[in-house]
DOSE-817729 format. One record per residue (C-alpha): chain; x, y, z. Coordinates in steps of 0.5 Angstrom, whole numbers, plus 500, padded with zeros to 3 digits. Each point is the difference from the previous one (the first is absolute). Example, Ala and Ser with C-alpha at 12.3 -4.5 7.8 and 13.67 -1.06 7.14 Angstrom:
# DOSE-817729
cadena | u | v | w
A | 525 | 491 | 516
A | 502 | 507 | 498
# end
This chain:
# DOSE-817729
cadena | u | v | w
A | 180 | 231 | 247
A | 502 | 501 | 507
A | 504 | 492 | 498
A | 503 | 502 | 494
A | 503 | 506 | 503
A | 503 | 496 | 506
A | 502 | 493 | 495
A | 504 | 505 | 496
A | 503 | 504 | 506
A | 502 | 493 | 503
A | 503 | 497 | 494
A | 504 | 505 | 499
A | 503 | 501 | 507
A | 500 | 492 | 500
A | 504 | 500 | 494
A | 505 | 506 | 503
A | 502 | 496 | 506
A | 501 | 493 | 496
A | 506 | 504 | 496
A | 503 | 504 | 506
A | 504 | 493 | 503
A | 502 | 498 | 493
A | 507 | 498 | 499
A | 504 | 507 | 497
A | 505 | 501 | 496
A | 505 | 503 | 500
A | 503 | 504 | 495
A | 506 | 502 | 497
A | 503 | 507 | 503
A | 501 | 505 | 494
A | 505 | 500 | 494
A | 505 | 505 | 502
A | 499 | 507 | 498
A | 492 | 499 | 498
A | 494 | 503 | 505
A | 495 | 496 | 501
A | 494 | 502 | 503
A | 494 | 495 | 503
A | 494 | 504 | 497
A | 496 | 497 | 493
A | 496 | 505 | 496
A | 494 | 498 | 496
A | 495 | 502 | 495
A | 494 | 497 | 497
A | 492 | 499 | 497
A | 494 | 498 | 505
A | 495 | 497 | 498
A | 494 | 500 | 506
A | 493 | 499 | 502
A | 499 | 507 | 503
A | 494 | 496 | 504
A | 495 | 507 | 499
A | 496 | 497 | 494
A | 504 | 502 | 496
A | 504 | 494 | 497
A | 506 | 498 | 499
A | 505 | 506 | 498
A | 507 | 501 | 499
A | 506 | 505 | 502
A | 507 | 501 | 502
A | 504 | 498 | 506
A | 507 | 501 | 503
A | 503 | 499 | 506
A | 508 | 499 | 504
A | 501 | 496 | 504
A | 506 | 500 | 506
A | 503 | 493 | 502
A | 506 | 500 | 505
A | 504 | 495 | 500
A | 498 | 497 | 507
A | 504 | 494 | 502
A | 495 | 497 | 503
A | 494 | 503 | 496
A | 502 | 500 | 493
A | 494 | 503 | 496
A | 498 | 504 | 505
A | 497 | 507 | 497
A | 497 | 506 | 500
A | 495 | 501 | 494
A | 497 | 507 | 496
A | 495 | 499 | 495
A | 497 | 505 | 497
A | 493 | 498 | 494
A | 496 | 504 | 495
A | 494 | 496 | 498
A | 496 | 505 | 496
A | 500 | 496 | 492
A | 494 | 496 | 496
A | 493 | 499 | 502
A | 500 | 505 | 506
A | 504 | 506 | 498
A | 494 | 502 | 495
A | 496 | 501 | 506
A | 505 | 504 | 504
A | 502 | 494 | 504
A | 507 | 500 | 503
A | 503 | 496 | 506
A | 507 | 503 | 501
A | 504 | 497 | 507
A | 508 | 501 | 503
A | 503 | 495 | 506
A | 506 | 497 | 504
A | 499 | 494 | 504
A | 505 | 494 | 501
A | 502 | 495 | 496
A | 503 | 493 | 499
A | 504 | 497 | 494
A | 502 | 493 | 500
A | 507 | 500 | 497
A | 501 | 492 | 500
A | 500 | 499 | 493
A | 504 | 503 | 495
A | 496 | 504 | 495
A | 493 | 499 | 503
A | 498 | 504 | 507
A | 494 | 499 | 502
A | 497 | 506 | 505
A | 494 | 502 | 505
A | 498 | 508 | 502
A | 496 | 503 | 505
A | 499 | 508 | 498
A | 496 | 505 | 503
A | 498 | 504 | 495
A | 496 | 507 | 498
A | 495 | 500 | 495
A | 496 | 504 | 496
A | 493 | 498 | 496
A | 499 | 506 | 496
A | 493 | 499 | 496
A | 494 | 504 | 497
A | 494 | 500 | 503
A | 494 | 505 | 500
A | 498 | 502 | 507
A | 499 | 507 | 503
A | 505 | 501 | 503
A | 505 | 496 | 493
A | 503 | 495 | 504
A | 506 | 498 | 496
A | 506 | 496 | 505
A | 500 | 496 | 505
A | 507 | 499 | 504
A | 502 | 496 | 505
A | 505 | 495 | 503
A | 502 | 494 | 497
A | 502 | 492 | 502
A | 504 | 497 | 494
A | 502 | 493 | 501
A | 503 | 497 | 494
A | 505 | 495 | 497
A | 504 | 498 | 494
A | 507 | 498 | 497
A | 506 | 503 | 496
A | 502 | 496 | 494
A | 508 | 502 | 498
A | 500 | 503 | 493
A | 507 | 503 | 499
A | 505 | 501 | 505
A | 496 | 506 | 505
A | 494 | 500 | 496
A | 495 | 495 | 502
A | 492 | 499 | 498
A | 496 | 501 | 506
A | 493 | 497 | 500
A | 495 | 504 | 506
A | 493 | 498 | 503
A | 497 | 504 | 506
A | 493 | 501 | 503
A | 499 | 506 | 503
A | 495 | 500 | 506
A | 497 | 509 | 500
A | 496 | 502 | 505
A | 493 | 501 | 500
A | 496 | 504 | 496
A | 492 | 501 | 498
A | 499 | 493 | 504
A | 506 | 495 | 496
A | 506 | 499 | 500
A | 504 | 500 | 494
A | 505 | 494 | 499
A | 504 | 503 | 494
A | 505 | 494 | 498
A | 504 | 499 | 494
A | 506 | 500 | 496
A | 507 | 502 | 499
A | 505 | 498 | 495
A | 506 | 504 | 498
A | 507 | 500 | 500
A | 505 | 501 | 506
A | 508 | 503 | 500
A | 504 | 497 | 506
A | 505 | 506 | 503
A | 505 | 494 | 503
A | 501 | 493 | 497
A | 496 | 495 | 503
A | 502 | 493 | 499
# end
């Protein structure tokens, strides 16, 4: 358990760092008289194993990313994200596992129309749950580590498709740690051009 945390931890910063040096484009000052403003905004379905012997369980998700055009750190930016997996097969138990977080980011701008991407957020999450127990112990929260990766596929003009994948590291409860992983697939609304 203790490697898979560190092998995922590892590859996400690795692949973080690798990205940071590459080459930035620049890109084209705004047309005269358009705002632009270097904020995404995003929402779609989650599809997760919740990793509470619960299965696989689905849900909805946004987020909205901050990317300032740095001259040499171009892609560099801030994520907040936000997810509900409380539907399927868990739900008629009562299962619920809800979580919101910022952290840092990085999109690669290198090719047009794909732009792959890496994040570390740093969650709060919340298991809520039935349990029949004097007294009734019905959630757990606590805080989250949430590495992840995925890309943006261009659909048209500003709106992109975003494929997410991310694995949580939850802190320990009843002797476990749970590693919920999943993921996201939805559609992204970019505020300024990207080229």
């Amino acid at each position: 358990m203790r490697f898979k945390m560190l092998f995922v931890s590892t590859l996400s910063v690795t692949l973080l760092a690798l990205a940071v040096p590459a080459s930035p484009q620049v890109a084209p000052a705004a047309h005269k008289g358009e705002i632009e403003f270097p904020f995404t905004v995003g929402a779609g379905a989650a599809s997760y194993d919740v990793d509470w012997n619960q299965g696989r369980m689905v849900g909805v998700g946004a987020w909205a990313d901050w990317r300032p055009n740095f001259q040499y750190l171009s892609g560099l930016g801030l994520e907040l994200e936000a997810r509900d997996i409380s539907w399927d097969a868990g739900a008629r138990s009562g299962f619920a596992q809800r979580t919101i977080g910022v952290g840092p980011s990085y999109a690669s701008y290198y090719f047009p129309g794909f732009h792959p991407y890496a994040k570390y957020l740093f969650d709060y999450g919340r298991t809520s749950f039935s349990r029949r127990t004097v007294p009734p112990y019905t959630h757990f929260d606590g805080y989250v580590r949430t590495p992840g990766l995925g890309f943006e596929l261009r659909l048209v003009s500003r709106l992109w498709m975003r494929v997410d994948y991310e694995y949580q590291f939850w802190p320990q409860v009843n002797g476990g740690t749970p590693n919920p992983q999943g993921f996201t697939v939805g559609a992204t609304w970019h505020l300024a051009k990207i080229y």
